[in-house]
C-alpha positions as CSV (number, residue, x, y, z in Angstrom):
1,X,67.7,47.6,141.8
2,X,67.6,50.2,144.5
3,X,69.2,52.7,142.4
4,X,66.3,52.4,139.7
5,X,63.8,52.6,142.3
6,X,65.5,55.9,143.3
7,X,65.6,57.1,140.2
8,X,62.2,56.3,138.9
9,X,61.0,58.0,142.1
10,X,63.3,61.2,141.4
11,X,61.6,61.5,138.1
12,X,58.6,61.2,138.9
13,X,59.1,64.0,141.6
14,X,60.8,66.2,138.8
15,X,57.5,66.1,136.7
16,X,54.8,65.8,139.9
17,X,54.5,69.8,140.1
18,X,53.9,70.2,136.4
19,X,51.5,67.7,136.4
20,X,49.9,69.1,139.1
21,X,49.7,72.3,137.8
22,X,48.2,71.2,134.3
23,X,45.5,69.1,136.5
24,X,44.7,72.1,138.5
25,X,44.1,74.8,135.6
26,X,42.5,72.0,133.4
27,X,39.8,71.1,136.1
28,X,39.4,74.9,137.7
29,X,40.3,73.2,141.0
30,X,38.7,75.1,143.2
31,X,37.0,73.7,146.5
32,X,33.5,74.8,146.9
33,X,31.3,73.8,149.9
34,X,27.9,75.1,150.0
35,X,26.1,78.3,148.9
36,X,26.1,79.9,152.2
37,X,29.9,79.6,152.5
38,X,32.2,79.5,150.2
39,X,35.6,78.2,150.3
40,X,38.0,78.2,147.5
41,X,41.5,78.5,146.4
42,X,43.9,79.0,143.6
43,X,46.2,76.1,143.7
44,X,48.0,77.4,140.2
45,X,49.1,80.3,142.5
46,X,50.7,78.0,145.0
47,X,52.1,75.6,143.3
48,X,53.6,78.8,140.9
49,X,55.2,80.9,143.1
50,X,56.7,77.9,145.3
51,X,58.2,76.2,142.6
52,X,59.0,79.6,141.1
53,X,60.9,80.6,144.2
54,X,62.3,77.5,145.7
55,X,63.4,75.6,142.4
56,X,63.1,77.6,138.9
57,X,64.4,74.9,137.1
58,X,61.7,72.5,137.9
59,X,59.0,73.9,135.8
60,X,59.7,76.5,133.3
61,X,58.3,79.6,132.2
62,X,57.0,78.9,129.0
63,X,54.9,75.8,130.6
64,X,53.8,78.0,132.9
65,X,52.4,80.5,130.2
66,X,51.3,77.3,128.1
67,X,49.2,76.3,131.4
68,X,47.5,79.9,131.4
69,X,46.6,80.1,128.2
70,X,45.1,76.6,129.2
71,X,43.2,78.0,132.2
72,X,41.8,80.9,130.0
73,X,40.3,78.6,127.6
74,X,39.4,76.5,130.1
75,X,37.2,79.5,132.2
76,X,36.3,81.2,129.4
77,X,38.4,84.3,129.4
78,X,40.1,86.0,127.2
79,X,43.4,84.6,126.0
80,X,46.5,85.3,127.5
81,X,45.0,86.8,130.9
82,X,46.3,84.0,133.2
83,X,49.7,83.5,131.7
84,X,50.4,87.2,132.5
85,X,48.9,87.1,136.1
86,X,51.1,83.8,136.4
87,X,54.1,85.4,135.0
88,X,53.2,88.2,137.2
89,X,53.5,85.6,140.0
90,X,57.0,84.3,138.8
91,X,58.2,88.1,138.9
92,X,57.7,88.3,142.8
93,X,59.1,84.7,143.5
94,X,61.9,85.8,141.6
95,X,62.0,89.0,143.1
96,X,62.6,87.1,146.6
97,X,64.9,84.2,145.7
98,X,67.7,86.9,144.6
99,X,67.1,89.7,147.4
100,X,67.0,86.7,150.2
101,X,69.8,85.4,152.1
102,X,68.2,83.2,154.6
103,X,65.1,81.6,153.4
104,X,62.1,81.1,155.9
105,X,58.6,80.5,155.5
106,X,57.2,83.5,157.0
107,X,58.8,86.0,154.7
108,X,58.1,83.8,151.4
109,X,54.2,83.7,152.8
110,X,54.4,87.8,153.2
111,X,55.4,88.0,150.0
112,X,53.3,85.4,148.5
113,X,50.4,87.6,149.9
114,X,51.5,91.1,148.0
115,X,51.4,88.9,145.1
116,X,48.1,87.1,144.9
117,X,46.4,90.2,146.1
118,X,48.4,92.4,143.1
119,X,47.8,89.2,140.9
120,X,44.3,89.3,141.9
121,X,43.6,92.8,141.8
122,X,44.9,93.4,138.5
123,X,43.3,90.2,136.9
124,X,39.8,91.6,138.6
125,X,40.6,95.4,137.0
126,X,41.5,93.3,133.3
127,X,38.4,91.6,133.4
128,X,36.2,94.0,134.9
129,X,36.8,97.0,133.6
130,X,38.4,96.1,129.8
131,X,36.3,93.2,129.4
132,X,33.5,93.7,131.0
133,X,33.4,90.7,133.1
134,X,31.5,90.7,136.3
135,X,33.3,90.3,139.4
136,X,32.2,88.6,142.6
137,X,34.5,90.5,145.1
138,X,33.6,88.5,147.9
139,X,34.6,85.4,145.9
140,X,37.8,86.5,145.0
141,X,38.5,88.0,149.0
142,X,37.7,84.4,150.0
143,X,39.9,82.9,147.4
144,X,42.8,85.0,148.4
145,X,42.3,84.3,152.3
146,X,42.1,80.2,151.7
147,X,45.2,80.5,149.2
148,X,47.3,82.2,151.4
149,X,46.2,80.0,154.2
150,X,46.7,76.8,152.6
151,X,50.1,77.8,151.3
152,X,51.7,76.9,154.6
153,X,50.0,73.4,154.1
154,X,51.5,73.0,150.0
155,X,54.4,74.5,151.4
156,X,55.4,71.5,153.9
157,X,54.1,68.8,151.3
158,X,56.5,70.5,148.4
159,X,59.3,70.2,150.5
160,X,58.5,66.7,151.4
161,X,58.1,66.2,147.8
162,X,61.3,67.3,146.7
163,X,63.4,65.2,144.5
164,X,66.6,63.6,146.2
165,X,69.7,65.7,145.9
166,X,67.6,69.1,144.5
């Protein structure tokens, strides 16, 4: 009986980041608080380049295209703009996990930094200058600052959340 406890636990952990990650880019989840001040973040970012880095296996490429082409219909833009940011995303997490030896927190959060502000920077020049789009600037320099803030916090709870013996 124990052993099926563990197990149905284990498999829900296997799934819990891809489920999170569909719920995120299927709602736009994104907290806002008030007009005067805004606070938001991208939890597709985190959730991407932590699993991305820390266990590749757990969600795959393709379902992380699939959940970009999602979050483009989802905000309106044009298809396939948020799979390549995302696998834009997966390139620098990959980039870490083979150049790193000793894993720590502070060096996956610099590098999780150069990659939502590249990710960021080129999704604004796509939009903006290809498609026209307007761009709040000061909305996406908040959305960068709270998402690489709250990456420590998803961090801590994703490695809680790891499945037994991964």
């Amino acid at each position: 009986m124990v052993q099926k406890k563990i197990n149905l636990k284990n498999k829900f952990l296997k799934y819990f980041p891809l489920i999170l990650l569909y719920f995120s880019v299927l709602n736009e989840f994104d907290i806002d608080v008030s007009n005067d001040w805004l606070i938001s973040f991208n939890l597709p970012f985190i959730i991407i380049f932590y699993w991305s880095l820390k266990d590749p296996d757990q969600i795959g490429n393709g379902l992380i295209f699939i959940s970009g082409i999602l979050n483009d219909v989802t905000l309106g833009y044009p298809i396939g703009i948020s799979s390549f940011i995302y696998l834009t995303i997966i390139a620098f997490a990959a980039y870490l996990r083979n150049i790193t030896l000793r894993p720590n927190i502070y060096k996956d959060s610099v590098v999780f930094l150069v990659a939502i502000l590249f990710a960021n920077s080129v999704n604004a020049l796509i939009l903006g200058f290809i498609f026209s789009i307007e761009i709040n600037f000061f909305e996406i320099i908040t959305n960068i600052t709270f998402t690489y803030v709250l990456y420590f916090l998803f961090a801590k709870i994703f490695n809680y959340l790891k499945p037994v013996g991964a």
